[in-house]
C-alpha positions in Angstrom: -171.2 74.9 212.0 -167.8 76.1 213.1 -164.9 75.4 210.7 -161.5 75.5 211.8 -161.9 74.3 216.2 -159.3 72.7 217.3 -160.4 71.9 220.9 -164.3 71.6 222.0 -163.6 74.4 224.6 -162.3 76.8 221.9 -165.5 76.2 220.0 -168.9 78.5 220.3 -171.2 76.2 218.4 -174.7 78.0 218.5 -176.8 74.5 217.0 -178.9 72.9 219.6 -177.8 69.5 217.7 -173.6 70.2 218.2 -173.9 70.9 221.3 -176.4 67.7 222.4 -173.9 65.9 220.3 -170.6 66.8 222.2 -172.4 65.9 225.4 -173.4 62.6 224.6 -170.0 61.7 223.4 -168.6 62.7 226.6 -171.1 60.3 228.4 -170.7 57.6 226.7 -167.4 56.7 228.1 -168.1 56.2 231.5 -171.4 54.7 231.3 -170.3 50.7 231.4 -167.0 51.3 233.9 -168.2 55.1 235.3 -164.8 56.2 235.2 -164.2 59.4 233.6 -161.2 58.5 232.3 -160.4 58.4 228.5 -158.9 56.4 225.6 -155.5 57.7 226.4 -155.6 55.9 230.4 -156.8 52.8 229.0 -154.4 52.7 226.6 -151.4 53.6 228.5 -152.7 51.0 231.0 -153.0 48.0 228.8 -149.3 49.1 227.1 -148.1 48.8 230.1 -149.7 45.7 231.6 -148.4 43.8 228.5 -144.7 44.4 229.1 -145.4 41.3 231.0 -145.1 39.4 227.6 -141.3 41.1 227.4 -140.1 37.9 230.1 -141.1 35.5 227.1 -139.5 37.2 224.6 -136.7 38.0 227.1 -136.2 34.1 228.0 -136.9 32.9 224.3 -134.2 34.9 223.2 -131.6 33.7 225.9 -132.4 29.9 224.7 -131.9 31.2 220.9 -128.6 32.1 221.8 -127.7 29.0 223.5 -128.9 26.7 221.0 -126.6 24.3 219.4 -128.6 24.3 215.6 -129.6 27.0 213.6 -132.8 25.4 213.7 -134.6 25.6 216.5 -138.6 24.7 216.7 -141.3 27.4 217.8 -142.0 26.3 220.6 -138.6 26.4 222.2 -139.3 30.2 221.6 -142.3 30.4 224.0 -141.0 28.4 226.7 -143.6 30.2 229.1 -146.7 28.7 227.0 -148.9 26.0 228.1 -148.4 23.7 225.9 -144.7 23.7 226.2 -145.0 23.8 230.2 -147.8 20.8 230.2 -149.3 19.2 226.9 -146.2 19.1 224.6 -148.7 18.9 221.7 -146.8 18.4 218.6 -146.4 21.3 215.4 -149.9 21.5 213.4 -151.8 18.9 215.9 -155.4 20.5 216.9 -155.3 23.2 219.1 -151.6 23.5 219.2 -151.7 27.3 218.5 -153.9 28.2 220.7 -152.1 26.2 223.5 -149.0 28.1 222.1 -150.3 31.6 222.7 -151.6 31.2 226.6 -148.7 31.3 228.6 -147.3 32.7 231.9 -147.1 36.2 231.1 -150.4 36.6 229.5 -152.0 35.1 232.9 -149.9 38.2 234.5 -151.3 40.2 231.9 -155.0 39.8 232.7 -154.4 39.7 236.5 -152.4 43.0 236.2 -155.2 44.5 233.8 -157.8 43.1 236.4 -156.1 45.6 238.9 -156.1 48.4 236.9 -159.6 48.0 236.3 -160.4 47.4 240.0 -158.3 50.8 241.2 -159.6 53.2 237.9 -163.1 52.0 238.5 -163.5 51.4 242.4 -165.8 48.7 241.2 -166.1 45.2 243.0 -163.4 42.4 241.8 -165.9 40.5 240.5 -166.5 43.0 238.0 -163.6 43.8 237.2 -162.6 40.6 236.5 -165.7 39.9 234.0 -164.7 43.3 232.3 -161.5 41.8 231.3 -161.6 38.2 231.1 -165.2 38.1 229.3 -163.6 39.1 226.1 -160.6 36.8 226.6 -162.9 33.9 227.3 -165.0 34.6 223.8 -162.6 34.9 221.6 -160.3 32.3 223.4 -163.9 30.0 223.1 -163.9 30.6 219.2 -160.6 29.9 218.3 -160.9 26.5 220.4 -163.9 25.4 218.4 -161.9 26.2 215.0 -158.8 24.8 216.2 -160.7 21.1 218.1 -163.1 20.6 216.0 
């Protein structure tokens, strides 16, 4: 064992078991998308696929400032949600939160990510879109059953 690398290339590890080791963590990666392309790409793409949640706060912020109270209910704050586009479900009635938190921007969110995914992986749309809306969908399906049931 090597003490003191700073970068795997730097590093002449002579056990069989380091070496194995650093290959398989550079397959791992690619193996479910087959891009090479590592946590800092992802990253950077999702950042900058959600400054499509800035036009909420953006417009929420405008309608602060032009309210006449002090007071002013969430839900004039997300004026780009669901439920304050369609349902109008009132504070604390089942599934208000969750009808709170999808919105317009987080639709243009998962379409943009959808892209990104599509153009990093040359992959079909199909799979693409499954990559990102399958977690959406699971997590989205939990919190419905807490918040209907």
């Amino acid at each position: 064992m090597v003490i003191g690398c700073t970068r795997a290339s730097a590093c002449r590890c002579t056990s069989r078991q380091s070496e194995s080791s650093r290959r398989n963590t550079r397959v791992v990666r690619p193996k479910v998308t087959r891009v090479p392309l590592g946590f800092k790409y992802w990253f950077t793409m999702v950042c900058w696929t959600s400054l499509a949640g800035l036009l909420s706060i953006i417009i929420g912020a405008i309608l602060l400032l032009l309210s006449d109270t002090p007071q002013v209910s969430p839900g004039v704050l997300a004026p780009l949600s669901l439920n304050e586009l369609l349902l109008h479900r009132p504070i604390g009635s089942p599934g208000q939160g969750l009808l709170d938190t999808l919105s317009i921007p987080s639709l243009l969110t998962w379409g943009l990510m959808i892209i990104g995914v599509r153009t990093w992986s040359q992959r079909s749309w199909e799979f693409s879109a499954a990559f990102v809306l399958v977690p959406i969908a699971v997590i989205a399906s939990i919190w419905a059953f807490i918040a209907f049931r």
